[in-house]
C-alpha positions as CSV (number, residue, x, y, z in Angstrom):
1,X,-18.8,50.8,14.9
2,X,-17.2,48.3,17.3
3,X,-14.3,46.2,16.2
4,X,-16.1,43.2,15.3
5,X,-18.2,45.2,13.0
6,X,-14.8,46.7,11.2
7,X,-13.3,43.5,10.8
8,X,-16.9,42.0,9.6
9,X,-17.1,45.0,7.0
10,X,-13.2,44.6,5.9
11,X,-13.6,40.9,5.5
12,X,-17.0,41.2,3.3
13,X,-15.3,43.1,1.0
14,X,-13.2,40.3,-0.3
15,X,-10.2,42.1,-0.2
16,X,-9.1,41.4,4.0
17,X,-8.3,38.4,5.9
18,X,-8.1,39.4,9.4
19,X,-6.4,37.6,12.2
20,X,-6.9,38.1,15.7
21,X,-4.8,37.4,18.4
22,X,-4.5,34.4,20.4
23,X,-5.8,35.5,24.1
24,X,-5.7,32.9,26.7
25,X,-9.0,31.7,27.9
26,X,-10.1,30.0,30.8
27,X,-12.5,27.6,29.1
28,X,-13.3,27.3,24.8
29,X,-17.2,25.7,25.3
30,X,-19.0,26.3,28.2
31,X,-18.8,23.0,30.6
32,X,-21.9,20.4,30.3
33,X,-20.5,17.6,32.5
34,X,-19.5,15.6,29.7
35,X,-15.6,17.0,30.0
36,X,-14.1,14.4,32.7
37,X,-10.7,13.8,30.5
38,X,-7.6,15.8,31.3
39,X,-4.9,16.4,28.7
40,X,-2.0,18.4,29.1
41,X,-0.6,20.6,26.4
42,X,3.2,21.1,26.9
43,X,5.8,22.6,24.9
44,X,9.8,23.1,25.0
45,X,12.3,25.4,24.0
46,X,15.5,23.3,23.8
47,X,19.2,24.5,23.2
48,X,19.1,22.5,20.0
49,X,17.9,19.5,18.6
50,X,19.1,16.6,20.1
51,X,17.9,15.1,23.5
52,X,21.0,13.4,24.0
53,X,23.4,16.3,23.5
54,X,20.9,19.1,23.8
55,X,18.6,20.4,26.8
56,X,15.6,21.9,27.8
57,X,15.5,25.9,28.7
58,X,12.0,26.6,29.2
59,X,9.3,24.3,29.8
60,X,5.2,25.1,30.0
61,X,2.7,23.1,30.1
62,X,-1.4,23.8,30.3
63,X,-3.9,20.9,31.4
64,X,-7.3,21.4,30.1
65,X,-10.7,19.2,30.4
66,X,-12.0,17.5,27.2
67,X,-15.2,15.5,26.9
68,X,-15.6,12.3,24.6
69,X,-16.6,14.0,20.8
70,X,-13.2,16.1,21.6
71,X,-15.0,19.5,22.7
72,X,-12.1,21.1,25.1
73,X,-14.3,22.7,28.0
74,X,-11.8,24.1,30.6
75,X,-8.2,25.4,30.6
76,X,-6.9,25.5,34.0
77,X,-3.8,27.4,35.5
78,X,-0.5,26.8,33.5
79,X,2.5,26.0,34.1
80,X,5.7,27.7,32.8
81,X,9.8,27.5,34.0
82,X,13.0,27.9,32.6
83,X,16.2,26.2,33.1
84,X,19.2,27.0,33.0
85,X,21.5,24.7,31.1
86,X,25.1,23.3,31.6
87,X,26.3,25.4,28.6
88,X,25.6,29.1,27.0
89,X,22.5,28.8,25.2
90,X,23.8,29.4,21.4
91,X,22.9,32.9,20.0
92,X,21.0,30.9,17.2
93,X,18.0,29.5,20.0
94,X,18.7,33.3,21.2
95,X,17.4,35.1,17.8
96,X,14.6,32.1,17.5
97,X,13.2,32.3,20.7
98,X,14.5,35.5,22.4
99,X,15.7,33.0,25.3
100,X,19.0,34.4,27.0
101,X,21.3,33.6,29.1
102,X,20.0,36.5,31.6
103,X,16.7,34.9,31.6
104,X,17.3,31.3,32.9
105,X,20.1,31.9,35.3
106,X,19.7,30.2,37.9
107,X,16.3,28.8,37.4
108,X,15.6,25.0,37.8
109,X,12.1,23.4,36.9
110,X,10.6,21.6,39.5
111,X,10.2,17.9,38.9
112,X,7.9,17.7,41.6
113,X,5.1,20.2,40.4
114,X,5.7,18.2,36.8
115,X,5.3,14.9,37.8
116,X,1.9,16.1,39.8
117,X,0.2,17.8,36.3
118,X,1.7,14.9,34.5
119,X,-0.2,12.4,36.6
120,X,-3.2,13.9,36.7
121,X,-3.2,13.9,32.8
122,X,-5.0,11.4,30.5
123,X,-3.0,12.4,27.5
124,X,0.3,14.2,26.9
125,X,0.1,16.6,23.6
126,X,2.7,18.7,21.7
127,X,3.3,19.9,18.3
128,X,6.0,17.7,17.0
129,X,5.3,15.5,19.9
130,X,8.4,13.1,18.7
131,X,10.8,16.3,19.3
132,X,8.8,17.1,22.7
133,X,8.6,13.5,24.7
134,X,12.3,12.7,24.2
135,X,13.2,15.4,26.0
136,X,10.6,15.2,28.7
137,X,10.9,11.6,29.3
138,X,14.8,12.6,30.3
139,X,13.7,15.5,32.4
140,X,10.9,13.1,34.5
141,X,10.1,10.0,33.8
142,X,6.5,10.4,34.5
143,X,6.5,11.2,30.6
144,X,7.2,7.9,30.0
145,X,4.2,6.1,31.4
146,X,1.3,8.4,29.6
147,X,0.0,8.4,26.2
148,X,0.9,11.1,23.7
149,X,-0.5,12.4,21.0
150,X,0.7,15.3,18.7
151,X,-1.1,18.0,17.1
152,X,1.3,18.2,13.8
153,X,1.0,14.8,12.9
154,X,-2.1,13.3,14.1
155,X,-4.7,15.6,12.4
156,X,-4.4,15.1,8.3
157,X,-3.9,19.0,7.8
158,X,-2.7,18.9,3.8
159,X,-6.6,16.7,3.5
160,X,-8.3,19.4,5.0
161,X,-6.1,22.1,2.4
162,X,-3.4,23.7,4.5
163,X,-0.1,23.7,3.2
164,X,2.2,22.4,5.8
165,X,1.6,21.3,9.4
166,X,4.0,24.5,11.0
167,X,2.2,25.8,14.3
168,X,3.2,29.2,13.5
169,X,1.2,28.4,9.7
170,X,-1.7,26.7,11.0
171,X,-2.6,29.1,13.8
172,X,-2.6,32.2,11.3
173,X,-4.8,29.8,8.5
174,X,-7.2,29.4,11.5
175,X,-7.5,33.4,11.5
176,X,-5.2,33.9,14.8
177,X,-1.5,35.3,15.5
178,X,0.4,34.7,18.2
179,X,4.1,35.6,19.7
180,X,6.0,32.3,18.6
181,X,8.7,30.1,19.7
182,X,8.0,30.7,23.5
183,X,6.6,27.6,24.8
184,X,3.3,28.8,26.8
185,X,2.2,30.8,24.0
186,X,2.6,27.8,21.5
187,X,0.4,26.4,24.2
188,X,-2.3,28.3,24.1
189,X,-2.1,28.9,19.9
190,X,-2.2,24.8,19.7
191,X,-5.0,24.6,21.6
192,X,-7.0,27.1,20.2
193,X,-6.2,25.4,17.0
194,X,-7.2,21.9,18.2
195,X,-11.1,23.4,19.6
196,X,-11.9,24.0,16.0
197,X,-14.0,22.0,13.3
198,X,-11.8,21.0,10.7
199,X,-12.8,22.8,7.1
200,X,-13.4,19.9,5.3
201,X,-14.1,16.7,7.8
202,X,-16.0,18.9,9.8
203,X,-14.8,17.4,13.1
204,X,-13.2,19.1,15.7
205,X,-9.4,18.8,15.3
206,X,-8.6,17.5,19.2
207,X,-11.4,14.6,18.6
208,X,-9.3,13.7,15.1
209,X,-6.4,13.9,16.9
210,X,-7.4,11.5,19.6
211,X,-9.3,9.2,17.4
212,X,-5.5,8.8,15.5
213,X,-3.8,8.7,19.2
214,X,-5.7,5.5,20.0
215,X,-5.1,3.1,17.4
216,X,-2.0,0.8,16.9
217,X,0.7,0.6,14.5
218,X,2.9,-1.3,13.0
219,X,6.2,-0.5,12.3
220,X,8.2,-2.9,9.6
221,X,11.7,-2.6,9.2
222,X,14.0,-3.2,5.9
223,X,17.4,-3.7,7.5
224,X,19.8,-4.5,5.5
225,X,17.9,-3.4,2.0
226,X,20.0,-3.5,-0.6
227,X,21.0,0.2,-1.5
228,X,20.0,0.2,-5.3
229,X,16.5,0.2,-4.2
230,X,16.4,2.9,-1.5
231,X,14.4,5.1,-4.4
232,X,11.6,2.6,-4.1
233,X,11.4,2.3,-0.7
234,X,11.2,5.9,-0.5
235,X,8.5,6.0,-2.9
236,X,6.5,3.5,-0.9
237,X,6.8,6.0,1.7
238,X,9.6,4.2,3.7
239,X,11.9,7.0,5.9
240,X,15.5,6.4,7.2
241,X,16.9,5.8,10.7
242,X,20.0,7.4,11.4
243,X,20.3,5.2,14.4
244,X,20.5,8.4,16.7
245,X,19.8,6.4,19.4
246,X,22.0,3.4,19.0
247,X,19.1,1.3,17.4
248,X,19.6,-0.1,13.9
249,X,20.5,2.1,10.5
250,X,17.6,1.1,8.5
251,X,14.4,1.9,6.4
252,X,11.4,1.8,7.9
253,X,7.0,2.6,7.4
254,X,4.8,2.7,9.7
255,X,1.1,1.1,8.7
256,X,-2.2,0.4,10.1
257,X,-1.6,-3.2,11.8
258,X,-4.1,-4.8,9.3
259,X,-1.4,-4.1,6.2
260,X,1.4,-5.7,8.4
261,X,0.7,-9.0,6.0
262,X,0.7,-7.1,2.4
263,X,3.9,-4.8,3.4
264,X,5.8,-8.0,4.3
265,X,5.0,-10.0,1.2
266,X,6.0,-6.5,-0.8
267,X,9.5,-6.1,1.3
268,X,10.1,-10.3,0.6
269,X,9.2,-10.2,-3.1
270,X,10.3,-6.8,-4.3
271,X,13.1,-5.8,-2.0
272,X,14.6,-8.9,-0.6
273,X,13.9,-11.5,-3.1
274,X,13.2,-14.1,-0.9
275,X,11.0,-14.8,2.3
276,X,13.3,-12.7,4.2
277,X,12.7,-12.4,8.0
278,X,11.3,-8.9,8.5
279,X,11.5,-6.9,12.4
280,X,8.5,-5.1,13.1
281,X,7.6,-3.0,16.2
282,X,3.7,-2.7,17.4
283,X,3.7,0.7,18.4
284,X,0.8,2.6,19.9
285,X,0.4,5.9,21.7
286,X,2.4,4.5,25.1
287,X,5.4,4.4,22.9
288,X,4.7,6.0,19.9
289,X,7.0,9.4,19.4
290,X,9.2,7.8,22.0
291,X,12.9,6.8,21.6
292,X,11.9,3.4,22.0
293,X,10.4,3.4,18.9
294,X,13.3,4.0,16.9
């Protein structure tokens, strides 16, 4: 008996859930002609978690052909580098990611080979892509002028049944393990992930993702909201921004563009009490996950 057979005989009993291990493949369906899209899959490992205080210590990246339902046909050669930062990398990112100081020493990444993958990409993707491009777009600002789209987010995960949108979570759901929290193997698990039909939807995951990547948002902000109602703006689905970035300390939602209208008359009548002047952002995937959009 081979080992497909044993895992086919350990899972009919009912009592197994087996999970294989995510093997890097040169391509997930067999080319037709129709894949003439790049995206490039990239992923960080970061001495903490913010871009303007923190910084990058490994970097990989993998490009891969798609075609227009989302079938991802080739995966082409990676790239993977670390750096090594201005300060000791803290033994916390150590035990996570079993980064040391040993390992980066006097490795640099080289802008040059990233700017060249970058620009040959149609899409950026991450996992958290709102963690991921405001980092890259300070290491090379060739991050800046792509659209991104992120594989947590962008699929509706909880809809199809999971639990949570974790890589680590998702990956072993979809009946794979992987060595986590090292960024070419987060890669290669995402991916796999995103070549999948979806249980319930029954599209593949990197065509949901995409179709979600293309449209445009609107972003409405309640500055100023009086505080005695941040429990109903919260409710509505409204999250705060700490202003990180020296923009505003405010609540904000971000909606389909068509509900721009409705949200406004709600934020006037039941928040403000009067036709208040409300900021909104249009926001689509040039921008969106971006520090500009905060």
């Amino acid at each position: 008996m081979n080992y497909d057979e044993m895992v086919a005989s350990l899972e009919a009993t009912g009592n197994f859930k087996v999970l294989k291990r995510v093997v890097p493949k040169d391509h997930i369906y067999p080319p037709d002609g129709s894949g003439n899209r790049r995206a490039l899959y990239v992923d960080v490992e970061t001495t903490g978690l913010s871009p303007a205080k923190d910084e990058i210590i490994e970097l990989a990246m993998v490009p891969f052909n798609y075609g227009p339902d989302g079938r991802i046909f080739e995966i082409l050669p990676p790239f993977q580098s670390f750096q090594d930062p201005r300060n000791p990398i803290p033994a916390e990112i150590t035990r996570i990611t079993g980064i040391d100081q040993s390992m980066v020493e006097g490795h640099r990444i080289e802008i040059a080979r990233v700017e060249e993958m970058v620009s040959e990409a149609d899409i950026i993707v991450a996992h958290n892509a709102g963690f991921d491009r405001r980092f890259l777009e300070r290491l090379c600002s060739a991050f800046i002028t792509k659209p991104w789209g992120c594989s947590a987010t962008q699929v509706s995960w909880r809809e199809e049944g999971y639990e949570g949108s974790r890589l680590g979570y998702l990956v072993s759901m979809a009946g794979y393990f992987y060595d986590r929290h090292r960024a070419l193997n987060d890669c290669y698990a995402a991916i796999e992930l995103l070549s999948e039909p979806l249980p319930k939807n029954g599209n593949i995951a990197f065509d949901v993702l995409l179709n979600n990547a293309r449209s445009v948002t609107i972003r409405l902000w309640a500055t100023h909201a009086p505080f005695d109602l941040k429990d109903n703006l919260k409710a509505r689905g409204y999250r705060w921004n700490n202003g990180e970035y020296g923009t505003q300390k405010a609540w904000y939602i971000d909606l389909p563009i068509e509900k721009r209208d409705e949200e406004i008359a709600y934020l006037q009548k039941e928040i403000y009490g009067w036709e208040a002047p409300i900021h909104t952002t249009r926001i689509d995937a040039y921008d969106r996950f971006s520090e500009r959009c905060t």
